[in-house]
PyMOL Python script that loads the backbone (N, CA, C, O; Angstrom):
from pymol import cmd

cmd.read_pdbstr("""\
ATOM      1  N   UNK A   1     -15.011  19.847 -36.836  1.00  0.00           N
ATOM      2  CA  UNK A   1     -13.864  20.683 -36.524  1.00  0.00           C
ATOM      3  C   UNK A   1     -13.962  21.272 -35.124  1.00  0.00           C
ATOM      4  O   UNK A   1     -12.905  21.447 -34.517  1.00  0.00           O
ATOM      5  N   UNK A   2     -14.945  21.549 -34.629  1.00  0.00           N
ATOM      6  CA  UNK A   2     -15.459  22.216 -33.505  1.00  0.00           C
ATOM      7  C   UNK A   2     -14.946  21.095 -32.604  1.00  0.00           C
ATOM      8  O   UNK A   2     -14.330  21.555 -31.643  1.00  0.00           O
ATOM      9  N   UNK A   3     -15.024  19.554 -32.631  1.00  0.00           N
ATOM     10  CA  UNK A   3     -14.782  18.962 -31.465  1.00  0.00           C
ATOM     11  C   UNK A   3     -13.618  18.876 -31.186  1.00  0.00           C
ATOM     12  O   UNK A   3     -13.402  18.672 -29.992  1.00  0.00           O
ATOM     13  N   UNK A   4     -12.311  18.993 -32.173  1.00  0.00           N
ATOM     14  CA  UNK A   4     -11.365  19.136 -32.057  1.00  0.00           C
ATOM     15  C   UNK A   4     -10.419  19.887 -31.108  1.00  0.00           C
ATOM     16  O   UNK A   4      -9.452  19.418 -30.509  1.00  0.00           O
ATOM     17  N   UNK A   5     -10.934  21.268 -31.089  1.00  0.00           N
ATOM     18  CA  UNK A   5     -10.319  22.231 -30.206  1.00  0.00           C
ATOM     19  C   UNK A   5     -11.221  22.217 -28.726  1.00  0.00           C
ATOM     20  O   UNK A   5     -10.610  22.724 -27.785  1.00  0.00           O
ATOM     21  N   UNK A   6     -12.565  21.707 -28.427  1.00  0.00           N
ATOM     22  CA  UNK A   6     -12.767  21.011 -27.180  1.00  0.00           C
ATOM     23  C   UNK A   6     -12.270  19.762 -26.353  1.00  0.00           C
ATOM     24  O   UNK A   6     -12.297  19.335 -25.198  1.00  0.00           O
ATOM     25  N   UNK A   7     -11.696  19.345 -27.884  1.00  0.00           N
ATOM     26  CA  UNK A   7     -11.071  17.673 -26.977  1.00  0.00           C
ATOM     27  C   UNK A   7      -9.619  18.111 -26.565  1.00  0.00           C
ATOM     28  O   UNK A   7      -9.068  17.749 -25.525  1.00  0.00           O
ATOM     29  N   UNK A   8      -9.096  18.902 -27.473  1.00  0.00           N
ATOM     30  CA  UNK A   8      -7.684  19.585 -26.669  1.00  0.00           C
ATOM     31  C   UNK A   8      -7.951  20.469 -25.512  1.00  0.00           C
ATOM     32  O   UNK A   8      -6.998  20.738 -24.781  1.00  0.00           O
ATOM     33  N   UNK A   9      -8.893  20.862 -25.299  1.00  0.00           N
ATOM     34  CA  UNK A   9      -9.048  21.723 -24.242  1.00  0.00           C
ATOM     35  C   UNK A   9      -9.098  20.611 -22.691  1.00  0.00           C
ATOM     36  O   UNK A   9      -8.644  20.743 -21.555  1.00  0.00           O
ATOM     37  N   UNK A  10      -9.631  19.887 -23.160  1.00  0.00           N
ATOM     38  CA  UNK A  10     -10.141  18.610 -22.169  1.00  0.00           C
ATOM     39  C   UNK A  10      -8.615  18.292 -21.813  1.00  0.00           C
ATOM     40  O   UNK A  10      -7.961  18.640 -20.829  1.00  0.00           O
ATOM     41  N   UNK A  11      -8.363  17.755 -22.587  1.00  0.00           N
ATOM     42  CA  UNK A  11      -6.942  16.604 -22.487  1.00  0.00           C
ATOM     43  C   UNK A  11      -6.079  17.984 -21.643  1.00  0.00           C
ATOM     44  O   UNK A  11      -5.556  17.580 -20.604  1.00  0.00           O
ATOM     45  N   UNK A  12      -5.922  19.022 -21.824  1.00  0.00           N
ATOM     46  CA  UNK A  12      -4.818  19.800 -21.150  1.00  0.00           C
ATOM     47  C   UNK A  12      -5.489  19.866 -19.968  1.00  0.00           C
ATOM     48  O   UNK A  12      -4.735  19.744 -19.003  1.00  0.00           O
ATOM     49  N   UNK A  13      -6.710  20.026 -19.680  1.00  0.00           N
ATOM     50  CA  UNK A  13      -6.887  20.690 -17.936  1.00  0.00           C
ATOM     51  C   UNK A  13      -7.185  18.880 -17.105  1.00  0.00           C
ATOM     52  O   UNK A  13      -7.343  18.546 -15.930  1.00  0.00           O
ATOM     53  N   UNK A  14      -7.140  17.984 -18.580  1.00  0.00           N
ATOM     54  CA  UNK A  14      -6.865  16.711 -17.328  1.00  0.00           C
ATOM     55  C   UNK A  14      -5.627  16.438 -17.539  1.00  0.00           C
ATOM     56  O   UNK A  14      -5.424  15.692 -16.581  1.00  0.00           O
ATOM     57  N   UNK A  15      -4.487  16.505 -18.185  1.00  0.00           N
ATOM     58  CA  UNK A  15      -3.350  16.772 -17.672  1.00  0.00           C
ATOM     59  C   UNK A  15      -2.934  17.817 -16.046  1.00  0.00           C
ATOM     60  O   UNK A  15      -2.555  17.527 -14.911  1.00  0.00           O
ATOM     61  N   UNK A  16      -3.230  18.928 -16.685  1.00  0.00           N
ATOM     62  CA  UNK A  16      -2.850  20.275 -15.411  1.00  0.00           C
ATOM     63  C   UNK A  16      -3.930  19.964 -14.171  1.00  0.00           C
ATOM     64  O   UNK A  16      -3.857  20.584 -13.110  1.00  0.00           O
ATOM     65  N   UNK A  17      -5.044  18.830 -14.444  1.00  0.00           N
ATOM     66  CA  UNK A  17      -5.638  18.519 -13.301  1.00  0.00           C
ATOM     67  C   UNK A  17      -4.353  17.509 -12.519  1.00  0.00           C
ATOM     68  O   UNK A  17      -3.768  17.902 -11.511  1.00  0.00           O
ATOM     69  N   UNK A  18      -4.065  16.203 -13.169  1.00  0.00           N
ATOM     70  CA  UNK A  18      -3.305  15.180 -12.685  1.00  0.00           C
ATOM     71  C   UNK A  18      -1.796  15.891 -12.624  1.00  0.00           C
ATOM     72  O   UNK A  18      -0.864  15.388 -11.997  1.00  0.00           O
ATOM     73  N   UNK A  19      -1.742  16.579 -13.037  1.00  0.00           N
ATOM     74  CA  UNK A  19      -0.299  17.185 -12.178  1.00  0.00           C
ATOM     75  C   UNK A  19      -0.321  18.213 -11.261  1.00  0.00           C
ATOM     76  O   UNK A  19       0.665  18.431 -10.556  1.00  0.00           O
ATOM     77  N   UNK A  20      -1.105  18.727 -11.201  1.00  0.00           N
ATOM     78  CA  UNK A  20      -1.882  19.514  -9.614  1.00  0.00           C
ATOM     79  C   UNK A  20      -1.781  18.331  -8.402  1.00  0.00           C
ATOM     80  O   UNK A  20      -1.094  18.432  -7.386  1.00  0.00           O
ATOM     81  N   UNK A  21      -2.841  16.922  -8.856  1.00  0.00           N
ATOM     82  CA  UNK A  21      -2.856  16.085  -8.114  1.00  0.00           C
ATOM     83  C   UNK A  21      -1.379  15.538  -7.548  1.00  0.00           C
ATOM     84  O   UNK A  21      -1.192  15.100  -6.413  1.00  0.00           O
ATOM     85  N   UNK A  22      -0.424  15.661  -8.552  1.00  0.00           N
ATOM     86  CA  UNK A  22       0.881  14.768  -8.673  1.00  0.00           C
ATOM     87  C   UNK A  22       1.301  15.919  -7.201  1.00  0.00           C
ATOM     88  O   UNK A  22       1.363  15.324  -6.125  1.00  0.00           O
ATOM     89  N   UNK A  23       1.525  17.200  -7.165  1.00  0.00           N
ATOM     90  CA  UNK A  23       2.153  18.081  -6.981  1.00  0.00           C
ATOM     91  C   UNK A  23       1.222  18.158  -5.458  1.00  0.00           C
ATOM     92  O   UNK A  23       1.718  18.794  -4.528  1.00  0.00           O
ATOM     93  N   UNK A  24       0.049  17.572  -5.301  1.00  0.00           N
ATOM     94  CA  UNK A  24      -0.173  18.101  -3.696  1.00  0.00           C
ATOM     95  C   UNK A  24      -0.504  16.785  -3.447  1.00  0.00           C
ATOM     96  O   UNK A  24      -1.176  16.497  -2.457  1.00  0.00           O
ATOM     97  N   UNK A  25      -0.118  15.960  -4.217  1.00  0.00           N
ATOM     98  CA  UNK A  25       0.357  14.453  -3.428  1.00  0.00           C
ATOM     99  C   UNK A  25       2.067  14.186  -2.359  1.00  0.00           C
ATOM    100  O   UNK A  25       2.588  13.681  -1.365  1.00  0.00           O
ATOM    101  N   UNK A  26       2.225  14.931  -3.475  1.00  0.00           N
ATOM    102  CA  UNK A  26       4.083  14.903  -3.323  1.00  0.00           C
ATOM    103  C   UNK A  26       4.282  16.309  -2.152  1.00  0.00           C
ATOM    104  O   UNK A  26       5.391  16.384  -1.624  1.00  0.00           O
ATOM    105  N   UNK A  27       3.356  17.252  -1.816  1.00  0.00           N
ATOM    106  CA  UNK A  27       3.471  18.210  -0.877  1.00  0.00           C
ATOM    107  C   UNK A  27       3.332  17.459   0.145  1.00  0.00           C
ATOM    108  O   UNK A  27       4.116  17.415   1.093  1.00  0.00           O
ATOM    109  N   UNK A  28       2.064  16.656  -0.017  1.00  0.00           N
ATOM    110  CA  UNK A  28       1.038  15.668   1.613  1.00  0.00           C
ATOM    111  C   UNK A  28       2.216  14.374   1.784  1.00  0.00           C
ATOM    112  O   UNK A  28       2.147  13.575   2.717  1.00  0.00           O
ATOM    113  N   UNK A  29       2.972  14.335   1.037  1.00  0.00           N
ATOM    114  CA  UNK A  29       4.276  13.095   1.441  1.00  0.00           C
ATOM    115  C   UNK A  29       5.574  13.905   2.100  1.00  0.00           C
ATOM    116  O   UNK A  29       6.489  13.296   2.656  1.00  0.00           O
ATOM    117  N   UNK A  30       5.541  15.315   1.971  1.00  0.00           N
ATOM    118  CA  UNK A  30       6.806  15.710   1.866  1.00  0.00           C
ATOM    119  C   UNK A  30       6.374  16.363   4.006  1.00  0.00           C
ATOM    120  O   UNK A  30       7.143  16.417   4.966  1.00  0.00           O
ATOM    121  N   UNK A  31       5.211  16.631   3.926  1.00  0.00           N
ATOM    122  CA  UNK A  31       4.472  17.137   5.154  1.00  0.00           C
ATOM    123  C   UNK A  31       5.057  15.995   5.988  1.00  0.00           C
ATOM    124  O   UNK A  31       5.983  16.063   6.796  1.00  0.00           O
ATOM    125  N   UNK A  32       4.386  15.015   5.658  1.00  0.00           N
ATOM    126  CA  UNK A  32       4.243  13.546   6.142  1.00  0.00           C
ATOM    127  C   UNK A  32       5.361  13.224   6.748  1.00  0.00           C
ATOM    128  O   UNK A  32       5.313  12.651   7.836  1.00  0.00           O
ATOM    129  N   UNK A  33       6.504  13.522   6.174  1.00  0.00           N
ATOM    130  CA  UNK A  33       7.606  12.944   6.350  1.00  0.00           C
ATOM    131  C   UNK A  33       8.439  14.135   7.296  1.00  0.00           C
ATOM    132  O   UNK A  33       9.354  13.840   8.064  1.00  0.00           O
ATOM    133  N   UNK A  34       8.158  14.905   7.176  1.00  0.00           N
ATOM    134  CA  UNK A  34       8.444  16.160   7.808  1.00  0.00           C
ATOM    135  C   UNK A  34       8.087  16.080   9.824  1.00  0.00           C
ATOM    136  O   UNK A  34       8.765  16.498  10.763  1.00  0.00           O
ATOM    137  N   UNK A  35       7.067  15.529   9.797  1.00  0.00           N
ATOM    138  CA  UNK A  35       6.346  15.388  10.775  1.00  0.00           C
ATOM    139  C   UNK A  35       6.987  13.862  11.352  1.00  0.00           C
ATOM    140  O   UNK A  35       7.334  13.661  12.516  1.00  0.00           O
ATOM    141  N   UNK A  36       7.025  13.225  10.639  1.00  0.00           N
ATOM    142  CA  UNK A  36       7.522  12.032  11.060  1.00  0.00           C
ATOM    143  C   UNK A  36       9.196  12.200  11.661  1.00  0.00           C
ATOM    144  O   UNK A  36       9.698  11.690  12.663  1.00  0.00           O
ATOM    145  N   UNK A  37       9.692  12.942  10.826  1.00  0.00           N
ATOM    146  CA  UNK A  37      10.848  13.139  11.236  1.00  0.00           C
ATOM    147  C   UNK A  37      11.085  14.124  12.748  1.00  0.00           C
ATOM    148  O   UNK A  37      12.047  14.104  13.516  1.00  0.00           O
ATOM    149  N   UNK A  38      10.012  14.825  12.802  1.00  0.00           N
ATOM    150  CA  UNK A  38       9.920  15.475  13.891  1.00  0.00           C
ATOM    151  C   UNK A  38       9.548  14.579  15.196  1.00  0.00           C
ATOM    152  O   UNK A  38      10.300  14.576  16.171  1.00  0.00           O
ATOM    153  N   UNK A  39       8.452  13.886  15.166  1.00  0.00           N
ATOM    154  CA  UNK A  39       8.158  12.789  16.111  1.00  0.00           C
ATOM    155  C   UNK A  39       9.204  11.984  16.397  1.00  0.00           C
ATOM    156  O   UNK A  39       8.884  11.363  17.411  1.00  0.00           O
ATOM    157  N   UNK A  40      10.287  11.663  16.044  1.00  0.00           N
ATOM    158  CA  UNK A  40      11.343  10.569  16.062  1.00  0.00           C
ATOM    159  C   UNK A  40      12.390  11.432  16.502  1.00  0.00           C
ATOM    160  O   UNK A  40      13.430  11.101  17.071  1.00  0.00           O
ATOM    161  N   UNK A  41      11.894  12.905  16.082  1.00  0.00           N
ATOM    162  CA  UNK A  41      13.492  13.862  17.087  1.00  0.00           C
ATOM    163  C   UNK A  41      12.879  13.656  18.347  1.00  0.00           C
ATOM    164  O   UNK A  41      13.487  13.002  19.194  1.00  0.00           O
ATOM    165  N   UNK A  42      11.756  14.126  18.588  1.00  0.00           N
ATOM    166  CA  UNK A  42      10.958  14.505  19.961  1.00  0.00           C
ATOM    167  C   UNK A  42      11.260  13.160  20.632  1.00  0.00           C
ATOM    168  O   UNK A  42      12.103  13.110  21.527  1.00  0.00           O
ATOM    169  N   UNK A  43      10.566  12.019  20.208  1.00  0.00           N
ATOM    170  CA  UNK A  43      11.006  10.345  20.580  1.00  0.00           C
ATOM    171  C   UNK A  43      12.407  10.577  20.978  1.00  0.00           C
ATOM    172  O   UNK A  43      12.483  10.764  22.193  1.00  0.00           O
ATOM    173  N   UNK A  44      13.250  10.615  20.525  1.00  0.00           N
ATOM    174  CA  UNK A  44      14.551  10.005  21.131  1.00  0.00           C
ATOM    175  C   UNK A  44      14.807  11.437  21.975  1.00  0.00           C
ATOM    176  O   UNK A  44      14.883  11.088  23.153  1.00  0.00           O
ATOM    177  N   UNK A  45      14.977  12.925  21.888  1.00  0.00           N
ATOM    178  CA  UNK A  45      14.996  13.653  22.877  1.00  0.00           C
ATOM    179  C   UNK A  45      14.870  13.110  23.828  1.00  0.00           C
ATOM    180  O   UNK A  45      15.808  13.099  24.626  1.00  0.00           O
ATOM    181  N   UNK A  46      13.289  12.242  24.209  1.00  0.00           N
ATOM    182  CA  UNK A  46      13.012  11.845  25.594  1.00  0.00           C
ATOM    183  C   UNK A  46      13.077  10.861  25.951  1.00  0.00           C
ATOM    184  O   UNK A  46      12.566  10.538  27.024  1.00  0.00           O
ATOM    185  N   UNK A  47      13.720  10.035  25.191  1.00  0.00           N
ATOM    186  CA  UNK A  47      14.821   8.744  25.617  1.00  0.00           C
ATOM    187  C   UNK A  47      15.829   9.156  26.127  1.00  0.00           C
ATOM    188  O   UNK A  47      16.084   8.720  27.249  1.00  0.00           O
ATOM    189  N   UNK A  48      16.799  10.170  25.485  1.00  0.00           N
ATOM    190  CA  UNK A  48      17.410  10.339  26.095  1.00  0.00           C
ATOM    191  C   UNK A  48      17.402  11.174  27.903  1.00  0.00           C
ATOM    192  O   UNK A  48      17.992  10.744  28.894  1.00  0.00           O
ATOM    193  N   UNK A  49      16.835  11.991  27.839  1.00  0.00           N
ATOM    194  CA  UNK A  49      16.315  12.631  29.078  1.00  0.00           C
ATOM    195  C   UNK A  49      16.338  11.795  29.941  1.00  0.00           C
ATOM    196  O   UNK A  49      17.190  11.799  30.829  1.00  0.00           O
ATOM    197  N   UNK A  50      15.044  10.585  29.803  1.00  0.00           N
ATOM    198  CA  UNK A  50      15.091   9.399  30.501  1.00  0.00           C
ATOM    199  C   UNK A  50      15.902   8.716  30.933  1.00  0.00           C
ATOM    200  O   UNK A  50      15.872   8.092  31.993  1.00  0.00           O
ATOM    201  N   UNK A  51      16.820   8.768  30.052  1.00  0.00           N
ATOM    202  CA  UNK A  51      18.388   7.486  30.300  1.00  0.00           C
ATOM    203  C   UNK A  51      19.218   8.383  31.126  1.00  0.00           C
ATOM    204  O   UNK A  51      19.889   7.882  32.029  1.00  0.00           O
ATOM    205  N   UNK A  52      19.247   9.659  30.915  1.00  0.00           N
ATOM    206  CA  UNK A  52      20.056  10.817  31.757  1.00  0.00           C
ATOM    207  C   UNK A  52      19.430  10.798  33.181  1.00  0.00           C
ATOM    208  O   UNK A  52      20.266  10.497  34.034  1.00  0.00           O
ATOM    209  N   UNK A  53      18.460  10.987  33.559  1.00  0.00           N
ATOM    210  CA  UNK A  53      17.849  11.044  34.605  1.00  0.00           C
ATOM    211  C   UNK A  53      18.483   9.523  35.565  1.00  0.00           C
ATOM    212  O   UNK A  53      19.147   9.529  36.601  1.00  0.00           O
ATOM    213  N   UNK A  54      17.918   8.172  34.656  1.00  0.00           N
ATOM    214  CA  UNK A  54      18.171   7.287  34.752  1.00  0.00           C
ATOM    215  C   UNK A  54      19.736   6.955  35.651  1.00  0.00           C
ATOM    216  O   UNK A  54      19.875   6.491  36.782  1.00  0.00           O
ATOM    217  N   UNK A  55      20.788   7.398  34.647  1.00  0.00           N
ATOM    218  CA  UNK A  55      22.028   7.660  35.011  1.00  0.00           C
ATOM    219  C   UNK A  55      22.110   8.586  36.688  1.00  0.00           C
ATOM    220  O   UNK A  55      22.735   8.112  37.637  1.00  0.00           O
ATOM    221  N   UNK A  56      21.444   9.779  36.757  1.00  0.00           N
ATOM    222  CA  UNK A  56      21.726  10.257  37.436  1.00  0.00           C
ATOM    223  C   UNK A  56      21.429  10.099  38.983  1.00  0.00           C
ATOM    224  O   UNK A  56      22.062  10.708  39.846  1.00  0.00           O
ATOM    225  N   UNK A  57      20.212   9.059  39.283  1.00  0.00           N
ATOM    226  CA  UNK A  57      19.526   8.254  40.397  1.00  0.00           C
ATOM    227  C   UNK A  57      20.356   7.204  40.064  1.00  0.00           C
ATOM    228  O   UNK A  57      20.799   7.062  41.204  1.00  0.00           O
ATOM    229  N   UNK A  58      20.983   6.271  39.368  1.00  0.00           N
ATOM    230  CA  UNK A  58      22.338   5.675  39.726  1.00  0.00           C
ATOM    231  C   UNK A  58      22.794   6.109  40.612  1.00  0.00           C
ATOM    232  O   UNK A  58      22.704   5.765  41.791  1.00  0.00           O
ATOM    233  N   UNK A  59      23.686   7.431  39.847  1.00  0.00           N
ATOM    234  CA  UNK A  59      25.555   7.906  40.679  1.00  0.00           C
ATOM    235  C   UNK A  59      24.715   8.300  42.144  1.00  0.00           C
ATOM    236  O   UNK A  59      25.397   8.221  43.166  1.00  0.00           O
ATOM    237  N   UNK A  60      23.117   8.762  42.313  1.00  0.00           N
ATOM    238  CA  UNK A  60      23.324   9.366  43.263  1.00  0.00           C
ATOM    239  C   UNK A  60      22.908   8.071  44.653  1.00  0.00           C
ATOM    240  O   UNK A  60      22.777   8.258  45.863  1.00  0.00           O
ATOM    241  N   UNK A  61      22.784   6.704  43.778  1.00  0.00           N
ATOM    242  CA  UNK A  61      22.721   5.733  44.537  1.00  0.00           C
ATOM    243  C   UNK A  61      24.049   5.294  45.026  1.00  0.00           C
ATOM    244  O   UNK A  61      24.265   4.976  46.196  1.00  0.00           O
ATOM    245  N   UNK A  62      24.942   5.290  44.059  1.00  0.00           N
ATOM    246  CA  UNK A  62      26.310   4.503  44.350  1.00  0.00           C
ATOM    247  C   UNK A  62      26.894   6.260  45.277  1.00  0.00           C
ATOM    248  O   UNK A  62      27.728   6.510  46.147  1.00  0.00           O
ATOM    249  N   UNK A  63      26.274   6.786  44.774  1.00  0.00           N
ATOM    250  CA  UNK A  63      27.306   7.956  46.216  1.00  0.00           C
ATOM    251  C   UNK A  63      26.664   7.819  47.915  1.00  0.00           C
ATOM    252  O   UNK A  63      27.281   7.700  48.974  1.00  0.00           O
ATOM    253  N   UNK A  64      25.476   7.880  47.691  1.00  0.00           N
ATOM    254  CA  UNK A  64      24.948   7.522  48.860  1.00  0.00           C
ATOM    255  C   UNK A  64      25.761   6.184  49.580  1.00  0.00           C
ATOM    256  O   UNK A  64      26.170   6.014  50.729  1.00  0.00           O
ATOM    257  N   UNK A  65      25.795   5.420  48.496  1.00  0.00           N
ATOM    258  CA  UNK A  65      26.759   3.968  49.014  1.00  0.00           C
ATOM    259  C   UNK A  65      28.010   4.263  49.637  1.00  0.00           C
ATOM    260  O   UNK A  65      28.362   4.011  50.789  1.00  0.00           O
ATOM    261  N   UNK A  66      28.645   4.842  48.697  1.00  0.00           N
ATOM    262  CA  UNK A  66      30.038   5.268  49.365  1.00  0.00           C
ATOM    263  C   UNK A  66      30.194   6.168  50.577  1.00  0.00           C
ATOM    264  O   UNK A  66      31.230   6.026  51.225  1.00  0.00           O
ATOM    265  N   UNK A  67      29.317   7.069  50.971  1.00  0.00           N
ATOM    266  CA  UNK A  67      29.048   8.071  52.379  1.00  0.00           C
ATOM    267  C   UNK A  67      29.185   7.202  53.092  1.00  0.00           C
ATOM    268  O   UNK A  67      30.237   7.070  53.716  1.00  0.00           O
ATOM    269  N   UNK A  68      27.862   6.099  53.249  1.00  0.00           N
ATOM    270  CA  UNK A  68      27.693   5.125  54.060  1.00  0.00           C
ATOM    271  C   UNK A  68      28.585   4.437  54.679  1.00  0.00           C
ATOM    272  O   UNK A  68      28.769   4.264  55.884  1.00  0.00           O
ATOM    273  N   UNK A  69      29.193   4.009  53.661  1.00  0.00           N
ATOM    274  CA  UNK A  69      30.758   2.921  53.465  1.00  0.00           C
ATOM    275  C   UNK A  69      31.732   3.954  54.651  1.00  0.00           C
ATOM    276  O   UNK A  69      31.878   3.794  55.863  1.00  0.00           O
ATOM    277  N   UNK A  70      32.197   4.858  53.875  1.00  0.00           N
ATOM    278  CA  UNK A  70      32.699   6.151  54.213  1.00  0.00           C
ATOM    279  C   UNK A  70      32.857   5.851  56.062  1.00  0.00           C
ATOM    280  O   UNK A  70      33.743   5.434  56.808  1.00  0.00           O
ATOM    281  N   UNK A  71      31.544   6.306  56.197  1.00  0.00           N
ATOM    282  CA  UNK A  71      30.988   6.770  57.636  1.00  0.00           C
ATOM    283  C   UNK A  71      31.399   5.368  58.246  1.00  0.00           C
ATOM    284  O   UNK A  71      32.191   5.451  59.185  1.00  0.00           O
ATOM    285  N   UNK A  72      31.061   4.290  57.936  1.00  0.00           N
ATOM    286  CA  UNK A  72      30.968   3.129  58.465  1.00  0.00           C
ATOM    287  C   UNK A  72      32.988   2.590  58.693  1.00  0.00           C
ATOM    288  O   UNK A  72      33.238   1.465  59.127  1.00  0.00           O
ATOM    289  N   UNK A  73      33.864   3.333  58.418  1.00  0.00           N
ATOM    290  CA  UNK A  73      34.986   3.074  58.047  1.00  0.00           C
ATOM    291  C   UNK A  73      35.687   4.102  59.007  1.00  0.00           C
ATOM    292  O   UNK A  73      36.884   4.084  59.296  1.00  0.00           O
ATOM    293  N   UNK A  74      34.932   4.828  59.367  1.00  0.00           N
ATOM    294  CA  UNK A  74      35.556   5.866  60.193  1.00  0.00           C
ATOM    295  C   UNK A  74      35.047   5.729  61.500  1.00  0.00           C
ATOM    296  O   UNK A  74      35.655   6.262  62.429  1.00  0.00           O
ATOM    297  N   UNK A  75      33.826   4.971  61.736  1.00  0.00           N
ATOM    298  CA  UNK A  75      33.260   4.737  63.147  1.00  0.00           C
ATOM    299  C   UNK A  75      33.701   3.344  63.438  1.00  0.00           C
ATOM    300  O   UNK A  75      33.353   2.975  64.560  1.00  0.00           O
ATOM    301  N   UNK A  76      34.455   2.352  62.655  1.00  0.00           N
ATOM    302  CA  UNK A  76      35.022   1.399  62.615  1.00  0.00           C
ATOM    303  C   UNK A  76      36.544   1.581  63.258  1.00  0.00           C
ATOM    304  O   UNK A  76      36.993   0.891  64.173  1.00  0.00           O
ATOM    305  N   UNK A  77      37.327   2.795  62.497  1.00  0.00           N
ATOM    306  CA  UNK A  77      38.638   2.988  63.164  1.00  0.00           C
ATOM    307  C   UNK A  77      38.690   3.900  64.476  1.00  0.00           C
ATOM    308  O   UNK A  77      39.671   4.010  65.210  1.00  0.00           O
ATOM    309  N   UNK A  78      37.466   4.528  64.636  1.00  0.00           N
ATOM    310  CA  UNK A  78      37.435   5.126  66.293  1.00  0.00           C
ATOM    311  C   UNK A  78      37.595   3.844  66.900  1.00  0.00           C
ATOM    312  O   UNK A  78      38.622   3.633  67.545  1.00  0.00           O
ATOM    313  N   UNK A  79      36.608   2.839  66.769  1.00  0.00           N
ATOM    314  CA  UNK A  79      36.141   1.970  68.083  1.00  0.00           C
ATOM    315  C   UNK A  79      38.045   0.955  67.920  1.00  0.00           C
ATOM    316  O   UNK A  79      38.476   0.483  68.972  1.00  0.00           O
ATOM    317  N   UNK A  80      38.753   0.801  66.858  1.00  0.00           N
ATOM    318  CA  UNK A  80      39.694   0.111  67.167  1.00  0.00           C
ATOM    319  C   UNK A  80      40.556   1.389  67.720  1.00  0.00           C
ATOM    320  O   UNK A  80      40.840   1.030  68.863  1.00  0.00           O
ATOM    321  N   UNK A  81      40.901   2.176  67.602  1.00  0.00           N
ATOM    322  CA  UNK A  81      41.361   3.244  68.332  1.00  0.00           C
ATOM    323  C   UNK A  81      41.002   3.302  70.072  1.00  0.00           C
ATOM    324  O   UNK A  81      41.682   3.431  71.090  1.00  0.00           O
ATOM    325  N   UNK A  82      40.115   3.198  69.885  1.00  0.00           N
ATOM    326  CA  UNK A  82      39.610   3.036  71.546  1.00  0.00           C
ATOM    327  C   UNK A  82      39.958   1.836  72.293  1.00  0.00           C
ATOM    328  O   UNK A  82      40.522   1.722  73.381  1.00  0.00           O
ATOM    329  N   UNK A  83      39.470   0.900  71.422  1.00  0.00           N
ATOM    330  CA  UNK A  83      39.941  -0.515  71.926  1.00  0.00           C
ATOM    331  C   UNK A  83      41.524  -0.764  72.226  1.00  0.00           C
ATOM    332  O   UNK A  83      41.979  -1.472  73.124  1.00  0.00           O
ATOM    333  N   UNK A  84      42.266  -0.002  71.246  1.00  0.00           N
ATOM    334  CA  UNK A  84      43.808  -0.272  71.779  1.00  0.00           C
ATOM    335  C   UNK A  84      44.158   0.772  72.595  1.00  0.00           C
ATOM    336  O   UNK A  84      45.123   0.608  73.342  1.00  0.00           O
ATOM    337  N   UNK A  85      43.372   2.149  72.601  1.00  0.00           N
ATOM    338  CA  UNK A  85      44.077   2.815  74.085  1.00  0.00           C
ATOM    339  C   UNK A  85      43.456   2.177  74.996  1.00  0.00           C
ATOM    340  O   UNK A  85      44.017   2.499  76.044  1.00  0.00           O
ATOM    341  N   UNK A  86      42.363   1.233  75.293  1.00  0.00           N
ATOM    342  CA  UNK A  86      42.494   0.421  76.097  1.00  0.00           C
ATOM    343  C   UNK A  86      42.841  -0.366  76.892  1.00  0.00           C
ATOM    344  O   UNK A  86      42.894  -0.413  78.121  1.00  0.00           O
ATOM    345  N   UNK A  87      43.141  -1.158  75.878  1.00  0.00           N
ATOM    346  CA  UNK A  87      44.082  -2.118  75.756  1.00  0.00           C
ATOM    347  C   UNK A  87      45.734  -1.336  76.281  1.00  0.00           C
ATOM    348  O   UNK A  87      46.623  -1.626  77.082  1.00  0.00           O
ATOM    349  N   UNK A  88      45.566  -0.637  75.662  1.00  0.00           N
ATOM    350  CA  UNK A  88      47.356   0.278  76.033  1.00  0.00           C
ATOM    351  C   UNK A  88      47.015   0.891  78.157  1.00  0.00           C
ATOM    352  O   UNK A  88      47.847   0.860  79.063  1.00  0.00           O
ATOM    353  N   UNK A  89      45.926   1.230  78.212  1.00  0.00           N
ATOM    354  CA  UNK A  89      45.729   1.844  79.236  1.00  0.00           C
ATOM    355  C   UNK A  89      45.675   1.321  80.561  1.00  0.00           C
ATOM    356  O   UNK A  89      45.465   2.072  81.513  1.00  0.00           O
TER     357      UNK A  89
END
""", "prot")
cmd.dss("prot")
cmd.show_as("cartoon", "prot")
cmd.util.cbc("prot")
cmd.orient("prot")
């Protein structure tokens, strides 16, 4: 009779053992994933940054282009300006 109420004693704290286990398995997955999800915000944050930056040494290439252009379009219509009061003179 005596082993009876030791073998129930057993069987419950290896139950409430394996659901302890269940319960800080399922915490260390829930962490896990927590973290993972954080690394993949941080990850693309600085993709994007990158691609922004990226973008922005573009426009400031194609503006530089256009100054150039610009400048080159205006020292172009002096010299025909000159050339026909020249020509006119």
């Amino acid at each position: 009779m005596k082993v009876h109420p030791l073998e129930q004693f057993y069987k419950e704290n290896v139950n409430r053992l394996k659901e302890q286990m269940k319960k800080q398995e399922k915490e260390r997955l829930d962490r896990l994933r927590q973290q993972i999800r954080e690394e993949q915000k941080a990850y693309y944050e600085q993709k994007l940054r990158e691609e922004k930056a990226a973008r922005e040494r573009e426009l400031r290439l194609v503006q530089d282009e256009l100054t150039r252009i610009t400048e080159q379009a205006v020292r172009l219509r002096e010299q025909i300006g000159q050339a026909l009061g020249e020509k006119e003179g």
